[in-house]
C-alpha positions in Angstrom: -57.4 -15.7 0.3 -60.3 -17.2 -2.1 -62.9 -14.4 -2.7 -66.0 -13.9 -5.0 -65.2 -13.6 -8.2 -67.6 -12.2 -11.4 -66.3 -13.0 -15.0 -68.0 -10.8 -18.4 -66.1 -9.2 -21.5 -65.1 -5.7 -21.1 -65.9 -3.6 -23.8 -62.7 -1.0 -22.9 -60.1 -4.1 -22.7 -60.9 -5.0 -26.4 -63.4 -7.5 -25.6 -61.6 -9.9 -23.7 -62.8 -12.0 -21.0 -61.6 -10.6 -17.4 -62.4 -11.5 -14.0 -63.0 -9.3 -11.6 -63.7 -8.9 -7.3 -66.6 -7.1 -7.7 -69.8 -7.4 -9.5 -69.6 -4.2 -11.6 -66.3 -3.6 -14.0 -65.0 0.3 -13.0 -64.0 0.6 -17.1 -67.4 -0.4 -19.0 -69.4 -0.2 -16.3 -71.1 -3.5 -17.2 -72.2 -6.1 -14.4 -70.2 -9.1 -14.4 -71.7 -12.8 -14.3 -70.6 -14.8 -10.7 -68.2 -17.4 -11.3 -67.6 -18.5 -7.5 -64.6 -18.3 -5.9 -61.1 -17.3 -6.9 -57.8 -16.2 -6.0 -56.0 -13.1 -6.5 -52.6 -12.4 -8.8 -50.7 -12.3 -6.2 -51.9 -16.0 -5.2 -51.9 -17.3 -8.5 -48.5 -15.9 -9.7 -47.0 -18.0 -5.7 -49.5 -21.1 -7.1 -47.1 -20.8 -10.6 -43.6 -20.6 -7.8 -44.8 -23.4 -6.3 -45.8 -26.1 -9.2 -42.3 -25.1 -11.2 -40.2 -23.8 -8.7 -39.2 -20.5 -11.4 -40.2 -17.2 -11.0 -43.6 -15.9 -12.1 -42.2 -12.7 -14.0 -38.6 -12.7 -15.9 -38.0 -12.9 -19.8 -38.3 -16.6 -19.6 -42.4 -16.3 -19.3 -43.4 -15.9 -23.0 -40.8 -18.6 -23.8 -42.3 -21.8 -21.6 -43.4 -24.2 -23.7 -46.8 -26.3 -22.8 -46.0 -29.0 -19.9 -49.1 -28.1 -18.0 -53.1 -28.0 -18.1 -55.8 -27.1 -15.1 -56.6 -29.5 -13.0 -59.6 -31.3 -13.5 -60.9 -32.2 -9.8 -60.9 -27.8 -9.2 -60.6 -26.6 -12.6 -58.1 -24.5 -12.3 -59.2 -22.4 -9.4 -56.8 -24.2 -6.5 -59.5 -24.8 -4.5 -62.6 -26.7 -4.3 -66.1 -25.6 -3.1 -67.9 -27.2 -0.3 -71.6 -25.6 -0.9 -73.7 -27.2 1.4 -70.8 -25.8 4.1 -70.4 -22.7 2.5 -66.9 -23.6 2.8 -64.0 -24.3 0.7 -60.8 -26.3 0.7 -57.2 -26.3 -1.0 -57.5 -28.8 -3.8 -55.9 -32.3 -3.2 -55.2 -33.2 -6.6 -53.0 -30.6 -7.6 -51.4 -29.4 -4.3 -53.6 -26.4 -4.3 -51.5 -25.1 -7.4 -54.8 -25.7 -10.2 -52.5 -27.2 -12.8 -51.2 -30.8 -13.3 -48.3 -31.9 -14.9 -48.5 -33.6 -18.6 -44.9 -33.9 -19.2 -42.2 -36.6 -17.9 -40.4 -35.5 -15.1 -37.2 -35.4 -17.0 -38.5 -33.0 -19.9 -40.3 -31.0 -16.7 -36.8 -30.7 -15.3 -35.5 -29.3 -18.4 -38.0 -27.1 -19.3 -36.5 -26.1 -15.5 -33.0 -25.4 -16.6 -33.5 -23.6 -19.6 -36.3 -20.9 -18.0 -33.9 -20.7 -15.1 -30.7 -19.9 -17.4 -32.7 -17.0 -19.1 -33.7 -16.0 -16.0 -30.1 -15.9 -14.4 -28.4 -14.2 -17.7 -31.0 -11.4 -17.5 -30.1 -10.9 -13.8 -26.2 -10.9 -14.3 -26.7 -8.6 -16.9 -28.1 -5.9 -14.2 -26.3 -7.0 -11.4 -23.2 -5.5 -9.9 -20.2 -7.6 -9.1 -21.4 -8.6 -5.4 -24.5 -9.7 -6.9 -22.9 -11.5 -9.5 -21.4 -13.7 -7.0 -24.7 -14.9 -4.9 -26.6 -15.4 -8.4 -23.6 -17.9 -9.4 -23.8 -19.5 -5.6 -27.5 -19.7 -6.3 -27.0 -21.5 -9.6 -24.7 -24.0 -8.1 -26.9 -25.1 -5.3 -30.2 -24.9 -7.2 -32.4 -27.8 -6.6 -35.1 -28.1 -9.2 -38.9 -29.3 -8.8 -40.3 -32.5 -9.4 -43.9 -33.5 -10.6 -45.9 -33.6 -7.4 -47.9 -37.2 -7.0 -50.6 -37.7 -4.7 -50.8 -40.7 -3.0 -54.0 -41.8 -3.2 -54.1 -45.0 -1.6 -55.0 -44.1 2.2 -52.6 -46.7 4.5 -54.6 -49.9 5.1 -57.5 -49.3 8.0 -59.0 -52.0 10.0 -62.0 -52.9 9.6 -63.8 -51.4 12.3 -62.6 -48.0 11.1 -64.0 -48.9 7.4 -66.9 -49.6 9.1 -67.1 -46.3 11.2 -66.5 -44.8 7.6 -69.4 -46.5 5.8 -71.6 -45.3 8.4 -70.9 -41.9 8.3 -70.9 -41.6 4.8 -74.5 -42.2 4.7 -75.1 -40.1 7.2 -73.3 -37.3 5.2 -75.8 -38.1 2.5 -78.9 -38.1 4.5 -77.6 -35.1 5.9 -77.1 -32.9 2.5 -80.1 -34.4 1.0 -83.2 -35.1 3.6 -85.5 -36.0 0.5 -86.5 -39.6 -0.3 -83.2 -41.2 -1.2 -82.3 -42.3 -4.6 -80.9 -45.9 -3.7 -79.2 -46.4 -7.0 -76.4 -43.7 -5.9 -76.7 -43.7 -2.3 -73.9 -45.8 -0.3 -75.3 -48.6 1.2 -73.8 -49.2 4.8 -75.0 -53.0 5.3 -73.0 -54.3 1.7 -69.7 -52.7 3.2 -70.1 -54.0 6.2 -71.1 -57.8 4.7 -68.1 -57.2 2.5 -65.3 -56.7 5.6 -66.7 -59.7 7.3 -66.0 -61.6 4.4 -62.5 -60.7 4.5 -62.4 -61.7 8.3 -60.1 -64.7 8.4 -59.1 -67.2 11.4 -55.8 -65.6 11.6 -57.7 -62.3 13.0 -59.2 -64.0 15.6 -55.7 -66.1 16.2 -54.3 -62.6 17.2 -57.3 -61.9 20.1 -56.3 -65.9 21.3 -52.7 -65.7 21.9 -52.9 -61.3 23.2 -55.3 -63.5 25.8 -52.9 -66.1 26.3 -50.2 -63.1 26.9 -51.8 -61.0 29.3 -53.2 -64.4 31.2 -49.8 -65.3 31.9 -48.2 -61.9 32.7 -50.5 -62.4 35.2 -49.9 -65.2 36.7 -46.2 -64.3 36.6 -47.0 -61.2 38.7 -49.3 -62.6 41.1 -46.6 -65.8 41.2 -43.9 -63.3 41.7 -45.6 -61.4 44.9 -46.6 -64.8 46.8 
């Protein structure tokens, strides 16, 4: 679950740069600055299960090689920040994972396979014979993770929903900013609108025509029919 999150250098962790749940660090004693909000290990470490498929701990770890950076619509965190709301959602861009994939989906695949065969040998080499058994069954019917791709081409509305759209997307606007609005930025409803008409063609209005036609003479058929 996202929580507040405060970020500053700790002088009893040699300096580094930590983030913490609370404002003040229990080592140094030092007040963090806010950062927003943030997930916990836990989360990240099923975020790093879900964009790779592989473990989040195992002797395969400090061996991955780079196939992955943060992603740039949440940067990083998973999620993105609704202020106005004081709300926040799982990020779109990245599946809620906060990384993106930068490598084909061929070398991702094999980066895969060779984390997952370090993996398995350090497991058979502490398992007992039973165990041995269900890790082989597991290699055998391992599927492996693909790049996730988000679609984002919404499927084609009509144009009384773009409509309804344009609308309320200025009224979102007008909403989260009540001052004088800057008209350079600020959607404006009557261009949309001008622009679907333009893209009304006779073969729109050829579909109301014969629906008309239809349901005139299902009618007649029924009233025909009960004479």
């Amino acid at each position: 679950m996202p929580h507040n999150t405060w970020k500053h250098i700790c002088s009893k962790s040699d300096n580094k740069l930590i983030w913490l749940g609370v404002e003040t660090c229990s080592s140094c004693g030092i007040k963090g600055e806010y950062d927003g909000l943030g997930l916990t290990g836990i989360e990240g470490m099923g975020n790093f299960g879900r964009l790779t498929g592989l473990p989040p701990i195992g002797p395969h770890m400090p061996k991955m090689p780079h196939y992955s950076e943060h992603c740039p619509a949440c940067n990083g965190r998973s999620i993105v920040e609704i202020h106005q709301w004081n709300r926040w959602v799982s990020c779109r861009s990245c599946n809620g994972t906060g990384s993106i994939i930068t490598v084909t989906e061929t070398r991702f695949i094999e980066i895969q396979k060779a984390a997952w065969k370090l993996f398995d040998e350090w497991r058979l080499g502490n398992a007992n014979e039973s165990k041995r058994k269900e890790i082989v069954e597991t290699q055998r019917t391992r599927v492996y993770k693909k790049i996730f791709k988000r679609d984002h081409y919404a499927p084609k509305r009509s144009k009384r929903t773009l409509r309804y759209f344009a609308k309320m997307n200025r009224l979102m606007y007008e909403s989260i900013d009540p001052g004088p609005p800057d008209e350079s930025i600020l959607p404006q409803e009557t261009d949309v609108i001008h622009e679907v008409y333009k893209e009304e063609t006779l073969g729109d209005l050829l579909k109301y025509l014969i629906a008309y036609i239809l349901i005139a003479k299902a009618i007649y058929f029924l009233l025909t029919f009960w004479n």
